[in-house]
C-alpha positions as CSV (number, residue, x, y, z in Angstrom):
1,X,-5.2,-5.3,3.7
2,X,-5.8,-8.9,3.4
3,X,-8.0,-8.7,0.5
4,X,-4.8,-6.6,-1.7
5,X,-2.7,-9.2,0.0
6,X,-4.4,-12.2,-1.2
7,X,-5.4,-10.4,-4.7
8,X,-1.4,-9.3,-5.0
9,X,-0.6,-13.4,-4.3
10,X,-3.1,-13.9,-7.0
11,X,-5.1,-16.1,-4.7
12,X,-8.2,-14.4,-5.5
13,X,-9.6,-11.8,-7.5
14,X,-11.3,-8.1,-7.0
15,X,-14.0,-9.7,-9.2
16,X,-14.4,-12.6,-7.2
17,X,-14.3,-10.6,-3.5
18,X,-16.9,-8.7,-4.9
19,X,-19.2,-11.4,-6.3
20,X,-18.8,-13.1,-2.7
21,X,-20.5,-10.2,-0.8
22,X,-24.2,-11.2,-1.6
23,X,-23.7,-14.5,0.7
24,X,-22.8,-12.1,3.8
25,X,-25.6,-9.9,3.6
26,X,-27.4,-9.6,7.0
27,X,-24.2,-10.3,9.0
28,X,-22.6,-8.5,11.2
29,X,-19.6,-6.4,10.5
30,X,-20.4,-6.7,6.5
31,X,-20.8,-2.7,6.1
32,X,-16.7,-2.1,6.3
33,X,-15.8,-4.1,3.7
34,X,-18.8,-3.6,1.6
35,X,-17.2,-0.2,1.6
36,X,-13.9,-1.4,1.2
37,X,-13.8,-4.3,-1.4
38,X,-14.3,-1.8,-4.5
39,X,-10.7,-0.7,-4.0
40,X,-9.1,-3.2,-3.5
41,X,-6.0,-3.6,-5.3
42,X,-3.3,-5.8,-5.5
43,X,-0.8,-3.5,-6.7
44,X,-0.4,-2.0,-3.0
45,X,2.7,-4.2,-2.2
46,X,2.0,-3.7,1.5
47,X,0.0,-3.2,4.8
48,X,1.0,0.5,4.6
49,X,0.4,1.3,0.9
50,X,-3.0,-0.4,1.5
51,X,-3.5,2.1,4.5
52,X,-2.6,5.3,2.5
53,X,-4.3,4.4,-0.7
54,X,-7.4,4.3,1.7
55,X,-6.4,7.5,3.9
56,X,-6.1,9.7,0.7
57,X,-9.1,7.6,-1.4
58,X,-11.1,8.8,1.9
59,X,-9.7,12.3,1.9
60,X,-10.9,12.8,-1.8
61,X,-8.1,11.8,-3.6
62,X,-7.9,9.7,-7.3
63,X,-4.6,7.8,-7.0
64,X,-2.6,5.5,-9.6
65,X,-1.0,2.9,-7.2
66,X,2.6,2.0,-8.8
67,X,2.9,4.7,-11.1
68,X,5.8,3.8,-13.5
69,X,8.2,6.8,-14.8
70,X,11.3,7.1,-16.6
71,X,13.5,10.0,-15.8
72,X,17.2,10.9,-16.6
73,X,17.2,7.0,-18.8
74,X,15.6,5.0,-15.8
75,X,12.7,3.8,-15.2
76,X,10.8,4.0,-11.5
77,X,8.1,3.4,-9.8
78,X,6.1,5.0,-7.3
79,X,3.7,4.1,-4.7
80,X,1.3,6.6,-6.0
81,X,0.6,9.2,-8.3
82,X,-2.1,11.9,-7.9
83,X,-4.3,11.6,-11.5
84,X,-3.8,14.4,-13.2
85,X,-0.7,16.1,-11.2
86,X,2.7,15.8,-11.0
87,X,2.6,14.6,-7.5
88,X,4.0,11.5,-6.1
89,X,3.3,9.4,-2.8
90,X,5.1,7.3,-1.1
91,X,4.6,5.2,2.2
92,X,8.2,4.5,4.2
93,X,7.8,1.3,6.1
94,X,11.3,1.3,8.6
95,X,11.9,-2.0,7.6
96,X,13.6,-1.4,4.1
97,X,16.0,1.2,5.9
98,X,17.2,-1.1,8.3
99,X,21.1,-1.7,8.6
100,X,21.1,-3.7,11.1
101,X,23.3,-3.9,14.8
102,X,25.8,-1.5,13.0
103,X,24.5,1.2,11.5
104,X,28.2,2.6,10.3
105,X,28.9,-0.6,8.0
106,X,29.1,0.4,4.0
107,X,27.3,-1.7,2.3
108,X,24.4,-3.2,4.4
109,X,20.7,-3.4,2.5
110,X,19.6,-0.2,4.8
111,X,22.7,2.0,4.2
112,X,22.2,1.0,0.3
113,X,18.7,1.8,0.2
114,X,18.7,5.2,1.8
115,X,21.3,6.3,-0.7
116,X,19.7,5.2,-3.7
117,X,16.0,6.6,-2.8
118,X,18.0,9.8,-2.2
119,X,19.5,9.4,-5.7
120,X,15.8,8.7,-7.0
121,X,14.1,11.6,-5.2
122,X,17.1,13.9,-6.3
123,X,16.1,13.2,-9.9
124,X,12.2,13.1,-9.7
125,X,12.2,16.3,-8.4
126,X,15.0,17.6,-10.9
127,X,12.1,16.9,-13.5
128,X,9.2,18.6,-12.2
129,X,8.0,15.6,-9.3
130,X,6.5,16.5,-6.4
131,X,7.1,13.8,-3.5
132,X,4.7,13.6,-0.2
133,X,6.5,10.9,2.0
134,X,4.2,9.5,4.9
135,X,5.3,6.7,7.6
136,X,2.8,4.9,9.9
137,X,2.2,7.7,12.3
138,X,1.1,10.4,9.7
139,X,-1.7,7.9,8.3
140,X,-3.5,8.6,12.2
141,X,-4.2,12.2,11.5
142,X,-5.6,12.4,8.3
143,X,-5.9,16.5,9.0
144,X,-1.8,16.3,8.0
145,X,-1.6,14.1,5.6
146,X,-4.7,16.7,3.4
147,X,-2.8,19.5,4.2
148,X,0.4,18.0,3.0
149,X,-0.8,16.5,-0.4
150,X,-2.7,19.7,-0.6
151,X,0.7,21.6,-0.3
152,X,2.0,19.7,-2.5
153,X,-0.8,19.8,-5.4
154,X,-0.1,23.9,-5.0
155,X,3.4,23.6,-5.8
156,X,3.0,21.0,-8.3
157,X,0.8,24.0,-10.4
């Protein structure tokens, strides 16, 4: 996570991480993110798209983090795309859903965000799109999250 965070901030580079390693070897706690610096990626825009992309990279999966598509005249992005299917992934942090104190009041950020990724998801899967949502608590059993991009991957054939 901090590694896409600081790449994202363009504080550093997946070049640079990498080249950086050599200087560590012999210490402890190295292994991880020996493992983990080669996907690194600053397009994951947060702590829980970092967390999924390595969830499904670890279940098998070749994703396209921030897949652009334009559908119905407007253009959209996605957390993920499956390479080579029409399957989508998103990660739903609570925070962008949030309404605050009142959750009745029109117009607050959370009541306008829920209505337009309905709108969105309403006309991805009008053309063909397959969406997987997870949230925090499906990214600790990874047995779920397979059989539900699985699922998906079947209906997207």
């Amino acid at each position: 996570m901090p590694a896409d965070a600081a790449i994202r901030r363009n504080l550093t580079t997946a070049a640079a991480l990498l080249g950086a390693l050599p200087a560590f070897v012999g210490h402890p706690g190295v292994g991880p993110v020996r493992c983990a610096l080669p996907f690194a990626d600053g397009r994951h825009e947060s702590p829980g798209e970092t967390r999924t992309a390595y969830l499904l990279r670890a279940l098998g999966f070749e994703l396209e983090p921030q897949f652009r598509l334009t559908v119905g005249g407007r253009t959209f992005r996605a957390d993920f795309r499956l390479v080579g299917a029409r399957v989508l992934v998103e990660f739903d942090g609570a925070v962008k859903y949030a309404t605050g104190p009142d959750d009745r009041a029109e117009g607050t950020p959370g009541r306008n965000a829920l209505f337009e990724e309905k709108q969105r998801e309403d006309a991805l899967r009008r053309e063909g799109w397959i969406i997987v949502r997870l949230v925090w608590a499906d990214l600790q059993d990874p047995e779920l999250v397979r059989r539900r991009v699985l699922a998906a991957l079947a209906l997207s054939r």
